[in-house]
C-alpha positions as CSV (number, residue, x, y, z in Angstrom):
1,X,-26.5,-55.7,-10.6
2,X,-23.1,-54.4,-10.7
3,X,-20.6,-55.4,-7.8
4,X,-19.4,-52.6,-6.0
5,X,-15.3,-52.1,-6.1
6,X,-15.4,-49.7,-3.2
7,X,-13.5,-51.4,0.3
8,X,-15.2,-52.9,2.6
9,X,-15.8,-51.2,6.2
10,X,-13.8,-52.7,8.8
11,X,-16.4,-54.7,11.0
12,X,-19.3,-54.8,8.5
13,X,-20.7,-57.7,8.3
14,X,-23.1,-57.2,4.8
15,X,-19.7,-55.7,3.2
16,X,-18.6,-57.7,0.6
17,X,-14.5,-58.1,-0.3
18,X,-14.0,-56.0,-3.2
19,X,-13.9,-58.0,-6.8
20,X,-10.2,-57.5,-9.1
21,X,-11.7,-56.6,-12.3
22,X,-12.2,-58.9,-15.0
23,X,-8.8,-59.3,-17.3
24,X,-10.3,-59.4,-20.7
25,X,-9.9,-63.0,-22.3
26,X,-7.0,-63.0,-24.9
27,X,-7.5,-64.3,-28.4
28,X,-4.5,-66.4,-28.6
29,X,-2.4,-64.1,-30.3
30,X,1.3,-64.6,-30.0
31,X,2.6,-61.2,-30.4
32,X,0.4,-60.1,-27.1
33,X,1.8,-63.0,-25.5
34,X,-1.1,-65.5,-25.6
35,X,0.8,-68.4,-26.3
36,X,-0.6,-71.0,-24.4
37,X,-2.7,-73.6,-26.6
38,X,-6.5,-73.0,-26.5
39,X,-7.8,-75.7,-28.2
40,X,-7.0,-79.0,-29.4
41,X,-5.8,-78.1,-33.0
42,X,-2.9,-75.5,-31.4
43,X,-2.0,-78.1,-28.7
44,X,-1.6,-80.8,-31.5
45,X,1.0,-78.5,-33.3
46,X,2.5,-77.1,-30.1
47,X,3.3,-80.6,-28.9
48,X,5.2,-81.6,-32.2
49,X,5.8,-79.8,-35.7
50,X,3.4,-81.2,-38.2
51,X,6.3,-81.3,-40.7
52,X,7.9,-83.8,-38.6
53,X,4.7,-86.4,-39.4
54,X,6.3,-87.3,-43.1
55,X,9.4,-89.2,-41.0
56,X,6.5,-91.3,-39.5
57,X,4.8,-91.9,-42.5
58,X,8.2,-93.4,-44.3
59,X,9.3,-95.0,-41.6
60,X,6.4,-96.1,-39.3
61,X,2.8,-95.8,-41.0
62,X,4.0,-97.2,-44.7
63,X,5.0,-100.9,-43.2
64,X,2.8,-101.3,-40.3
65,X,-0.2,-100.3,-42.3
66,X,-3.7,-97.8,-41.1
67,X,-3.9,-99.3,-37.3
68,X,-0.5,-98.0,-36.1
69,X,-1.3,-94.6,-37.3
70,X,-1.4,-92.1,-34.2
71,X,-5.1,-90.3,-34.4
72,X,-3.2,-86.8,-33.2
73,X,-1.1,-87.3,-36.5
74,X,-4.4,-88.9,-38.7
75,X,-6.7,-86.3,-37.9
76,X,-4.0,-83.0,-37.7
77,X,-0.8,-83.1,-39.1
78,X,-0.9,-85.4,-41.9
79,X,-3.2,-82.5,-43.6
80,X,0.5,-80.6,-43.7
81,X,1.7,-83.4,-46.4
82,X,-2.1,-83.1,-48.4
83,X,-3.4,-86.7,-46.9
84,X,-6.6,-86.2,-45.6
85,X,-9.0,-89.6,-44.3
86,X,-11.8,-90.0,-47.1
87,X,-15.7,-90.3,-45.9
88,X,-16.5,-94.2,-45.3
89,X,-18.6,-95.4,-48.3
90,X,-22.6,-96.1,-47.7
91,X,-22.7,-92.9,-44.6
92,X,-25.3,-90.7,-45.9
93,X,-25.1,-87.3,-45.3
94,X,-27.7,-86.6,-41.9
95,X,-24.8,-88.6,-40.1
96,X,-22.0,-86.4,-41.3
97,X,-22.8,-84.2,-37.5
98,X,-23.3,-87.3,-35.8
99,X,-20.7,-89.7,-36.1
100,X,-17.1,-89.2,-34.5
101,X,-14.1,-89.0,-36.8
102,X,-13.2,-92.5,-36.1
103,X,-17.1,-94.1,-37.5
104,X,-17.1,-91.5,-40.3
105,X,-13.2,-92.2,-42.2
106,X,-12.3,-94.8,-44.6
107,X,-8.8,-96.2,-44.1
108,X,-8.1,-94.8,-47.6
109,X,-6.8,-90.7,-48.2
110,X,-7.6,-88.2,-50.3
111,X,-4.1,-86.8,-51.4
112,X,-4.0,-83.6,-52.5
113,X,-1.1,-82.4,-55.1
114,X,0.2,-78.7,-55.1
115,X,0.8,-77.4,-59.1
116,X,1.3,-73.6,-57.9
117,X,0.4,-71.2,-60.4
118,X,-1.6,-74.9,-62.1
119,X,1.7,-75.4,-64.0
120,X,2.3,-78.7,-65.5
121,X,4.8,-80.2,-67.6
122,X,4.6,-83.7,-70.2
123,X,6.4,-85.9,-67.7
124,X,4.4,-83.9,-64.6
125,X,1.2,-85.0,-66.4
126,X,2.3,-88.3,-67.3
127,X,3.4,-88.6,-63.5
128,X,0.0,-88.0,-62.2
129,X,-1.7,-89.8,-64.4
130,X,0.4,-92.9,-63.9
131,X,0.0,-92.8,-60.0
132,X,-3.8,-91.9,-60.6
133,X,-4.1,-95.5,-62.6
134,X,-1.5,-97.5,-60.0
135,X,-2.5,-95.9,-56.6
136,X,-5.4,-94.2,-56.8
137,X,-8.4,-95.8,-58.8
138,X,-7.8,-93.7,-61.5
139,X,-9.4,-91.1,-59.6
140,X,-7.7,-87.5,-60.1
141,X,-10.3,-84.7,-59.8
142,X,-8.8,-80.9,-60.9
143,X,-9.7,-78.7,-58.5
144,X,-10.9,-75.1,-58.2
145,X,-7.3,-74.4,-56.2
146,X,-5.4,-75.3,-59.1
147,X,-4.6,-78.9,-57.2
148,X,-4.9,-82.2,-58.3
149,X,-6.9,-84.4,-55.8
150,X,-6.2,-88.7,-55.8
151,X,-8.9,-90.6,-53.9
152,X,-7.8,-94.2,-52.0
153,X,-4.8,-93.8,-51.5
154,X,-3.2,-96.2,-49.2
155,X,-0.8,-95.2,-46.3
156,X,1.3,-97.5,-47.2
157,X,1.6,-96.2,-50.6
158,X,2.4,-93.1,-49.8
159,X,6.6,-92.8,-49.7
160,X,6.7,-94.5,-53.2
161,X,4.0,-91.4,-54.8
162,X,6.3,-88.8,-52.7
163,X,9.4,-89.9,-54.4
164,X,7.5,-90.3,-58.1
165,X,6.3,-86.6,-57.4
166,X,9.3,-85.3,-56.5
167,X,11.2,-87.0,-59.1
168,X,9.1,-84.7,-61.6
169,X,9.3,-81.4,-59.5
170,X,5.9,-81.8,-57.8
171,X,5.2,-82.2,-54.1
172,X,2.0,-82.3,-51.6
173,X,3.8,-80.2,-48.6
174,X,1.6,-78.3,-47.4
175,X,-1.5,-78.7,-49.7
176,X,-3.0,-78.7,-46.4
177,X,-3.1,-77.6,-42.9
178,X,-3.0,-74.6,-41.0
179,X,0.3,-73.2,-43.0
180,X,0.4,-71.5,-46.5
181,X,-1.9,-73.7,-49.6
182,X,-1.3,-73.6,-53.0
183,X,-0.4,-70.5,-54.8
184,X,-3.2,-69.5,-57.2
185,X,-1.7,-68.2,-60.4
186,X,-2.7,-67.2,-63.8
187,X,-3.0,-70.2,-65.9
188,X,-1.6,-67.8,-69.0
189,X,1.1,-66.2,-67.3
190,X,4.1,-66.2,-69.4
191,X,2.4,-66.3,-72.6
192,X,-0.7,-64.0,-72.4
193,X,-0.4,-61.0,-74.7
194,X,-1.9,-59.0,-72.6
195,X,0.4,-59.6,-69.2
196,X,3.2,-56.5,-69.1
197,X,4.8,-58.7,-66.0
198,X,5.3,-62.4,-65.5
199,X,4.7,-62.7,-62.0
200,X,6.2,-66.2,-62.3
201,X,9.6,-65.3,-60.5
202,X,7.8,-63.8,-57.4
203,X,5.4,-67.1,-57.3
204,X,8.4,-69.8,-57.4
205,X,10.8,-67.2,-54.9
206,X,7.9,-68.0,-52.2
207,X,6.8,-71.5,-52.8
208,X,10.8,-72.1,-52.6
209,X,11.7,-69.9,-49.5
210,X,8.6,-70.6,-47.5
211,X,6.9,-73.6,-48.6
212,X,8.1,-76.7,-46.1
213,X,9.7,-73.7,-43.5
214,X,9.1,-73.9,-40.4
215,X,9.2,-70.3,-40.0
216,X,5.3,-70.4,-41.2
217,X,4.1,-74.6,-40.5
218,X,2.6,-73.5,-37.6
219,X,-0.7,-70.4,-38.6
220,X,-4.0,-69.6,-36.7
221,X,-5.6,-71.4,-40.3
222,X,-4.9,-72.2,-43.7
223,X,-3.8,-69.2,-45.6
224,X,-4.6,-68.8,-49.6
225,X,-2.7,-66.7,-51.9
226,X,-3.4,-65.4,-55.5
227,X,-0.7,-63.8,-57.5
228,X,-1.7,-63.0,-61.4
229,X,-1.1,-59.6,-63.7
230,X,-4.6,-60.6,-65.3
231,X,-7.5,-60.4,-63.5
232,X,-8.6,-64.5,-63.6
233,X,-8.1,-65.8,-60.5
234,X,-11.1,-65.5,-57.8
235,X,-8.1,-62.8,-56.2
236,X,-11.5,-60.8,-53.8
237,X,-11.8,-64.7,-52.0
238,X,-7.8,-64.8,-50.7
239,X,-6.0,-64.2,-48.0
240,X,-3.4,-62.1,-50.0
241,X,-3.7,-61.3,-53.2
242,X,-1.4,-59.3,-55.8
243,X,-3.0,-58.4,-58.9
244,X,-1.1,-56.2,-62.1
245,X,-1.1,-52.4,-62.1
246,X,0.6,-50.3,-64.2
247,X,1.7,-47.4,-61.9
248,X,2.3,-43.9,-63.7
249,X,5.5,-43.4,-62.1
250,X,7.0,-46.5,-61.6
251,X,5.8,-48.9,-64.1
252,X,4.2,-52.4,-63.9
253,X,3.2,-53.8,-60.6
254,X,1.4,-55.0,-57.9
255,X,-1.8,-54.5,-56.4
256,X,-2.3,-56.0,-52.5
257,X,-5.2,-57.3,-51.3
258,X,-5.9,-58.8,-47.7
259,X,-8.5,-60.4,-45.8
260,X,-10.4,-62.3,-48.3
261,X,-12.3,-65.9,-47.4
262,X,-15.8,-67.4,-47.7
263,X,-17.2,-70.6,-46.3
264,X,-19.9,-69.7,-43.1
265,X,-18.9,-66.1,-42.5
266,X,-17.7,-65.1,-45.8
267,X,-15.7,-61.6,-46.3
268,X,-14.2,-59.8,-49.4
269,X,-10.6,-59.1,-49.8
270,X,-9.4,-55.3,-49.2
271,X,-7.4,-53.0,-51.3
272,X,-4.2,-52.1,-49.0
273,X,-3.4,-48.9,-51.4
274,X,-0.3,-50.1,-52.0
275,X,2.2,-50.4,-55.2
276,X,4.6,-53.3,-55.1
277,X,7.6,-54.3,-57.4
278,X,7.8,-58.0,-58.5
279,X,11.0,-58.1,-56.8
280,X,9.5,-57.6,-53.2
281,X,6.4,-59.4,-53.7
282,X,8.1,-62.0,-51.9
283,X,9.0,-60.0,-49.1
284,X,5.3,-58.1,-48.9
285,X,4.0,-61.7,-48.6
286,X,6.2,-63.3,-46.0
287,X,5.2,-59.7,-44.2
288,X,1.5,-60.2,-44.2
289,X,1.7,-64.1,-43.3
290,X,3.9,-63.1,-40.5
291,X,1.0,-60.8,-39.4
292,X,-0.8,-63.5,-39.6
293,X,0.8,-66.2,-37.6
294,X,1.8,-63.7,-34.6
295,X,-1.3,-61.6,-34.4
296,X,-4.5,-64.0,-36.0
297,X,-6.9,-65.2,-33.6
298,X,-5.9,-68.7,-32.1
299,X,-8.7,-68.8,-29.4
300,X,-11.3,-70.2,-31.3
301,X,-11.1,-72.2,-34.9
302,X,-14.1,-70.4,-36.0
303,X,-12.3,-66.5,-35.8
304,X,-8.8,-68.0,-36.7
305,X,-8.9,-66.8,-40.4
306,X,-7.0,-63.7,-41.6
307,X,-10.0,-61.8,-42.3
308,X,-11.3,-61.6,-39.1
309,X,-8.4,-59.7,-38.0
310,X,-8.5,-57.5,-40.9
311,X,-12.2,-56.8,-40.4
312,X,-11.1,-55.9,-36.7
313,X,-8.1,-53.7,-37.7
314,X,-9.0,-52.0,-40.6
315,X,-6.3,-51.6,-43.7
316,X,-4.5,-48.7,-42.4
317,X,-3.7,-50.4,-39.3
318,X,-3.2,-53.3,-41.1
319,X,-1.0,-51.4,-43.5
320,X,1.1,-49.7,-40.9
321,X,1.5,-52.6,-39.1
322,X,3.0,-54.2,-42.1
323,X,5.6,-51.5,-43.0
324,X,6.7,-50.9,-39.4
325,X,6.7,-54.5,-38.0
326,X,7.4,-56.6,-40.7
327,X,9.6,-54.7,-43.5
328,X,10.5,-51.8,-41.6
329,X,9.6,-49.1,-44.5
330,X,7.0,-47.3,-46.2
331,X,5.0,-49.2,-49.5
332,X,4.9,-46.7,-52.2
333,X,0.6,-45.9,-52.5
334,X,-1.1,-47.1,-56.1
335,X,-3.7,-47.4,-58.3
336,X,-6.7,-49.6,-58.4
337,X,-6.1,-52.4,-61.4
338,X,-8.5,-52.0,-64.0
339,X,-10.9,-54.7,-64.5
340,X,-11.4,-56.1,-68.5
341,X,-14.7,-55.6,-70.5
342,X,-15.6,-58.8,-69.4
343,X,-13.9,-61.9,-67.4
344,X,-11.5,-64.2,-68.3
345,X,-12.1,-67.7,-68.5
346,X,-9.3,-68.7,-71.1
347,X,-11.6,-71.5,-73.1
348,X,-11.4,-71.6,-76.5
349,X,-8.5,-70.8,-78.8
350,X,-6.5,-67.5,-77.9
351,X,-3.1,-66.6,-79.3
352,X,0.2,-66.1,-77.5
353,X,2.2,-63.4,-77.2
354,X,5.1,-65.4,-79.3
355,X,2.4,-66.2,-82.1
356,X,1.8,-69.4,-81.0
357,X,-1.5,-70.5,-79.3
358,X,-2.9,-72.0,-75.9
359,X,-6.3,-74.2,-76.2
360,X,-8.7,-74.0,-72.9
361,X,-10.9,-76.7,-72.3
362,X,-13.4,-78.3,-69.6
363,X,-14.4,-81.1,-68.2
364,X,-17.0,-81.6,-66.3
365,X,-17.2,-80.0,-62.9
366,X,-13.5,-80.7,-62.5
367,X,-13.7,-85.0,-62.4
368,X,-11.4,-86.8,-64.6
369,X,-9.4,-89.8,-64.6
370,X,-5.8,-91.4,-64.8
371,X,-6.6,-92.8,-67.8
372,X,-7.6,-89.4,-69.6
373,X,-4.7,-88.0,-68.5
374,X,-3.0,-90.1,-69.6
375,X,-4.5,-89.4,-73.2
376,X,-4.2,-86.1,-72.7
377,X,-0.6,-86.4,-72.5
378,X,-0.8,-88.3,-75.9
379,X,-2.6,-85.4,-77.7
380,X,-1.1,-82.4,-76.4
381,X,2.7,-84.2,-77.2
382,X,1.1,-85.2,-80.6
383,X,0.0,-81.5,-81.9
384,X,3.1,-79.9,-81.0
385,X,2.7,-79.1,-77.0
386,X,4.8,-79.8,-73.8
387,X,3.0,-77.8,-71.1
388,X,-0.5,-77.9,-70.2
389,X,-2.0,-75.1,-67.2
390,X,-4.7,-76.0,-64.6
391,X,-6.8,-72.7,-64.1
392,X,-9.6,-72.1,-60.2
393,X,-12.3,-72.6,-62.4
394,X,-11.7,-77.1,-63.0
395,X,-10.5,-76.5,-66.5
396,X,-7.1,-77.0,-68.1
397,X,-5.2,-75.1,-70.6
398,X,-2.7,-76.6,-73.7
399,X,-0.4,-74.1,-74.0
400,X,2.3,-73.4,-77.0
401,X,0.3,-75.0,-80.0
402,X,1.2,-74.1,-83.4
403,X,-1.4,-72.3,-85.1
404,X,-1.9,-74.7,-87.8
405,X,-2.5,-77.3,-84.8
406,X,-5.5,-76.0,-82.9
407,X,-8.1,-77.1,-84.8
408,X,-7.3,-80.5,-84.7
409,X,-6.4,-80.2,-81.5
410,X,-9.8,-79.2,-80.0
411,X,-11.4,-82.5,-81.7
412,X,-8.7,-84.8,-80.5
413,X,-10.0,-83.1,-76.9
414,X,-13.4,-83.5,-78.0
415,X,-12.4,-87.2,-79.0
416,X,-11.2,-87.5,-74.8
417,X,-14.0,-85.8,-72.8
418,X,-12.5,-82.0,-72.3
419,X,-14.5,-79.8,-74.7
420,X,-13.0,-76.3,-75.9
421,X,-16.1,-75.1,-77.0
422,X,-18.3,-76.0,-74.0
423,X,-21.7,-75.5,-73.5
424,X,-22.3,-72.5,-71.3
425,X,-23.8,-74.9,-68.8
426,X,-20.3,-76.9,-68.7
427,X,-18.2,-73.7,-69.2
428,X,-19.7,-72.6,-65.5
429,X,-20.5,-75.3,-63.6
430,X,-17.9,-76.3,-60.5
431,X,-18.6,-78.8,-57.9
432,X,-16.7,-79.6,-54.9
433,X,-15.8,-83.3,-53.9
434,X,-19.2,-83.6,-51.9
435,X,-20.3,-86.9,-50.3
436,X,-18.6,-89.5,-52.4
437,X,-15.6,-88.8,-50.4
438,X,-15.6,-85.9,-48.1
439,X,-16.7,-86.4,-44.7
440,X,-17.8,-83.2,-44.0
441,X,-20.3,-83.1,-46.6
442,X,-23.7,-83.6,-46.7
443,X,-25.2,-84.2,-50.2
444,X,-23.3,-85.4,-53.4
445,X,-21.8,-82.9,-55.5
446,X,-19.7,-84.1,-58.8
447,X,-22.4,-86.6,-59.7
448,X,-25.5,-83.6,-59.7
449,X,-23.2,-81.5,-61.3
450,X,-22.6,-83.6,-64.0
451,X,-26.5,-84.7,-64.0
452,X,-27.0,-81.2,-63.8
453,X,-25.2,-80.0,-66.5
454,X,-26.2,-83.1,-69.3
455,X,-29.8,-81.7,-68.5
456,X,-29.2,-78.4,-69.4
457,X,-27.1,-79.5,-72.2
458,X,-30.2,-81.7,-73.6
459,X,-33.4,-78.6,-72.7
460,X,-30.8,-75.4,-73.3
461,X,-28.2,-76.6,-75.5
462,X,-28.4,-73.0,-77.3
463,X,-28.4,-71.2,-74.0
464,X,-27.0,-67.1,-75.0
465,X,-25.5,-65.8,-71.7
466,X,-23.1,-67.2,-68.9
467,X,-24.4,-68.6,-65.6
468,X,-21.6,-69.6,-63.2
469,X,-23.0,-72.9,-61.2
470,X,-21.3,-73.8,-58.0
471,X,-21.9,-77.2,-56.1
472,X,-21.6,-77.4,-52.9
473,X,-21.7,-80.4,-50.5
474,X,-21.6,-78.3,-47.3
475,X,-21.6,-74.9,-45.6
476,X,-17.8,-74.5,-46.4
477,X,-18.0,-73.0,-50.0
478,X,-14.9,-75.1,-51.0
479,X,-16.5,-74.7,-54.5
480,X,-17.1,-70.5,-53.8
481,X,-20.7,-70.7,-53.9
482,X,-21.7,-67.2,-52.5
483,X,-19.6,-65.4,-55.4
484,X,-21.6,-67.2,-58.1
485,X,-24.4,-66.9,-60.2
486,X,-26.6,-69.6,-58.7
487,X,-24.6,-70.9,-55.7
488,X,-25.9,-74.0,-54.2
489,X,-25.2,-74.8,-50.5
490,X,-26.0,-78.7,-49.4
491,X,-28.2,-79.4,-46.5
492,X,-30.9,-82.1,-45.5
493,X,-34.4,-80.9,-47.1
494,X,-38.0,-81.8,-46.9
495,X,-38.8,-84.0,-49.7
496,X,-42.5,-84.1,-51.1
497,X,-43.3,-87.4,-49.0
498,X,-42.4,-84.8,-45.9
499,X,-39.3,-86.8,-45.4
500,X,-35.6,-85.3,-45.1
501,X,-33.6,-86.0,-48.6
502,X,-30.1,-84.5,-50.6
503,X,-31.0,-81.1,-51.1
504,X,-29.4,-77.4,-51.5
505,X,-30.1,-74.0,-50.0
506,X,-30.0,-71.4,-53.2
507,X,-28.0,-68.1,-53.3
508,X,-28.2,-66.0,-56.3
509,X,-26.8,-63.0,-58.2
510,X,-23.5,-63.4,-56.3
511,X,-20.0,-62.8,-58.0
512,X,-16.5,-61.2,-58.0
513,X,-14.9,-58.2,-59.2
514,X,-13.8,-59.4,-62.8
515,X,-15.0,-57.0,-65.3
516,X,-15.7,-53.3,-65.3
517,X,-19.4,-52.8,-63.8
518,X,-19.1,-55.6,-61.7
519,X,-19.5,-54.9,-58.2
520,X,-18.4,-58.1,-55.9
521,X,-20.8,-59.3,-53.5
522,X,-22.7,-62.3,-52.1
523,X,-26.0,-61.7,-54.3
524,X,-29.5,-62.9,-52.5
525,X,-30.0,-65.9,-50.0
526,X,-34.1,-65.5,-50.0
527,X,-35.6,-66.7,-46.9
528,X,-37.3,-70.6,-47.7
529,X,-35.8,-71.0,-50.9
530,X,-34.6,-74.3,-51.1
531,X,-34.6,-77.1,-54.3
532,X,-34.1,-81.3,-53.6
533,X,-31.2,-82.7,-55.5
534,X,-33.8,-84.2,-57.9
535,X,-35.5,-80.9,-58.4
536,X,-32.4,-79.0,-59.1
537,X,-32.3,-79.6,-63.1
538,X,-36.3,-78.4,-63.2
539,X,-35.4,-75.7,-61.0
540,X,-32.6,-73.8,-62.7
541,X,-33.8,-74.6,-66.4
542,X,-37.1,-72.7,-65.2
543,X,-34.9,-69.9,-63.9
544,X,-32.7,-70.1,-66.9
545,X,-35.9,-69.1,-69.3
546,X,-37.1,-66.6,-66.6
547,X,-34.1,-65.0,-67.1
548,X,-33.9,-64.9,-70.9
549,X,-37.3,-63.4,-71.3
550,X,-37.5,-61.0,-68.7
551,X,-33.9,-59.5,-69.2
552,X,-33.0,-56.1,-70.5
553,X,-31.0,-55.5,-73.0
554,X,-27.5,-56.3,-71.9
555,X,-28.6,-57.0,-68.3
556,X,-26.1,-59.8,-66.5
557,X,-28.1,-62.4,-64.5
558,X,-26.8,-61.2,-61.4
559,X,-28.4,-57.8,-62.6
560,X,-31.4,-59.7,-63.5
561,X,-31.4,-61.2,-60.1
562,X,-31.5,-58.3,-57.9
563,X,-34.0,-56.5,-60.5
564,X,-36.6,-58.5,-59.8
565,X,-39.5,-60.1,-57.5
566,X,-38.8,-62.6,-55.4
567,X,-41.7,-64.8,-56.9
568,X,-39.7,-64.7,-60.1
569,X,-37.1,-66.7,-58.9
570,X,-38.4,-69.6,-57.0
């Protein structure tokens, strides 16, 4: 029952004082004056700048070893220099809820190395792969952010990598944390024959204005940017993205998108309408991070991603918002980018715009090693090469070979595990870190994938049509598994003795806007359908030949998918 607001009689006794009414609970948004910390991830960063932690680490950490290491800076604002605890070995995944931070971590990181845009040079590849064999176990997994990943890395290792990085051009600043990631970029920008703009300039003005600036250490969340002419980068799953457009006024462009993100409540980017020059893409994204940071939900970690504000606001507020408050003018409007005949993945042998060619290849799900690297560095100097490209897929890209080169180029690849004429089953499987090393996950991931995809290799070798695959060793969908083909989703399952084992939850049919006749979206999550780990092979080579004789003529799986019964794919 409502209370009543209406004043008391004086000298009745059943009158109750009359209630203020409620204020409405703020959301932690700076630019309405919610400032005060509301929970323990704002009050770690409001009690001292995250960036300040690498002075600690040189000075501190590195010579009095793990135990001195404060937990406010082990669990918080080392993630702003990529250094992330690594899951304690033997902890299977129904404790990964259970234990505290402190039973779950190893007293090794994961470090996490930025290559924006996934550009690499000889002596940046030889870097890595030297620190990979010296530091890190030879472990250096490429991953679907264009990063490289070392495993067991030692604190007090740390200032000695920073200054080999750095030496080279490379960093970690940043590679984690609630400030701005890695910048997705084409992995053919530059050279591809079909870019009218090099969005290059625009990618290297923001990663050196803003990248290690206060001015934006300190967002609601992480915040992911894509900028690419071509449409191959997963652009709809950003916080910002600016894809190519050719305006008919004003000539080659950008596109803006906003309010893209997946893991447990995941969202699509949205077209702001907008046409921007490569010379203010800069400025355009500095504008909608500073949206961001003042007006992003800070309340509660769960809401404090971009796209929950742009689901709120809608893209015209948004929009106006951003000219008024942030660049004080009007965006010019624009047209939608068209979409290729079919997506880009960039494996194989493709010519450059100077005549020349780049050579795409995979690994498997993304793992390699120091010491492949290392002979990778050998090969790509050997046929003619200086610059290899990482691409958000887990493959890599030789770039500059001369034609004459590239055949025996793709068997001195073959000769070092990356293939550049994959299997389709390698060509579009991904897997995220998973339990080897993660401690949020709950099954293994790189270890299936690769099970996976030797199975399919062996009982579909000739397989006709692409499949994306996408591992997942949790509910986060660091590996995008609701924009995939078959996106698989760890979690505990009932095994056929009744008892709980590694298993995944099954989505299907989902994908991105790539190709014209593609419509984005998260495909089908049918109620009950769940496979074990050691069913997975049996399970997707059954759908796999399903699909190839029930399809029509030209029909995509993800058409396929939503075409038929639901019997006919479990």
């Amino acid at each position: 029952m409502a209370v009543s607001s209406i004043p008391a009689r004086p000298g009745d006794p059943t009158a109750r004082p009359a209630r203020a009414p409620r204020r409405q609970r703020g959301e932690g948004q700076w630019a309405l004056g919610h400032r005060e910390p509301l929970n323990a991830n704002e009050r770690t960063k409001k009690d001292d700048d995250p960036l300040n932690v690498r002075a600690r680490i040189e000075n501190i950490y590195a010579h009095q070893g793990f135990a001195s290491i404060d937990p406010a800076d082990l669990r918080g604002r080392f993630r702003w220099w990529g250094l992330y605890t690594q899951r304690k070995a033997g902890i299977d995944g129904g404790r990964t809820a259970v234990l505290e931070p402190h039973e779950l971590e190893d007293e090794h990181f994961m470090l996490r190395v930025r290559v924006d845009g996934g550009q690499l040079d000889l002596a940046q590849l030889r870097t890595v792969a030297e620190i990979s064999r010296e530091f890190a176990r030879d472990t250096a997994d490429i991953t679907d952010r264009q990063n490289i990943q070392f495993h067991w890395i030692r604190v007090e290792d740390v200032p000695e990598i920073w200054r080999r990085l750095e030496a080279v051009g490379l960093q970690t600043t940043e590679a984690c944390g609630d400030c701005p990631r890695v910048v997705l970029g084409s992995p053919v920008a530059g050279v591809a024959e079909a870019e009218l703009l090099d969005p290059t300039p625009a990618l290297d003005e923001i990663v050196r204005r803003y990248v290690g600036n206060p001015e934006f250490a300190n967002l609601p969340r992480k915040f992911k940017t894509s900028i690419s002419w071509l449409v191959d980068t997963p652009y709809e799953a950003n916080d910002v993205a600016f894809l190519g457009v050719d305006h008919p006024d004003h000539g080659p462009g950008f596109d803006v998108w906003v309010g893209g993100g997946l893991s447990t409540n995941p969202m699509l980017a949205k077209r702001l309408g907008v046409w921007v020059p490569l010379a203010e893409v800069p400025d355009v994204w500095a504008g909608v991070v500073g949206i961001f940071r003042d007006y992003g939900y800070r309340r509660l970690r769960n809401r404090a991603r971009l796209k929950f504000l742009v689901a709120d606001w809608g893209v015209e507020r948004f929009r106006e918002v951003l000219e008024k408050e942030y660049l004080g003018r009007a965006l010019l409007d624009g047209p939608a980018p068209e979409l290729p005949e079919k997506p880009v993945d960039h494996i194989g042998v493709h010519r450059q715009r100077d005549g020349r060619h780049y050579v795409g290849a995979a690994p498997v799900v993304g793992r390699v090693s120091g010491g492949q690297l290392a002979r990778l560095a050998d090969v790509i100097e050997a046929h003619g090469s200086g610059r290899i490209r990482l691409t958000p897929y887990q493959k890599l890209l030789v770039l500059d070979v001369p034609a004459e080169r590239t055949e025996p180029l793709v068997g001195a690849l073959r000769a070092i595990g990356l293939e550049a004429r994959p299997s389709a089953w390698r060509r579009g499987t991904m897997a995220c870190t998973g339990l080897e090393y993660c401690k949020l996950a709950i099954v293994e991931t790189k270890v299936r994938g690769e099970e996976l995809v030797a199975r399919l290799e062996e009982r579909l070798r000739d397989f006709d049509a692409d499949i994306s695959i996408h591992l997942n060793g949790c509910p986060n969908a660091c590996a995008r598994t609701q924009v995939a083909d078959i996106g698989l989703k760890g979690q505990l399952v009932v095994g056929p003795d009744g008892r709980q084992v590694e298993g995944f939850q099954v989505h299907l049919g989902g994908g991105l806007g790539m190709a014209e006749g593609q419509t984005a979206g998260f495909g089908r999550k049918l109620r009950g359908l769940k496979t074990t780990a050691e069913e997975l092979p049996a399970y997707v080579e059954r759908l796999a030949r399903r699909y190839l004789a029930g399809r029509r003529a030209g029909e995509a799986f993800a058409q396929w998918v939503i075409r038929v019964d639901e019997e006919e794919l479990r």
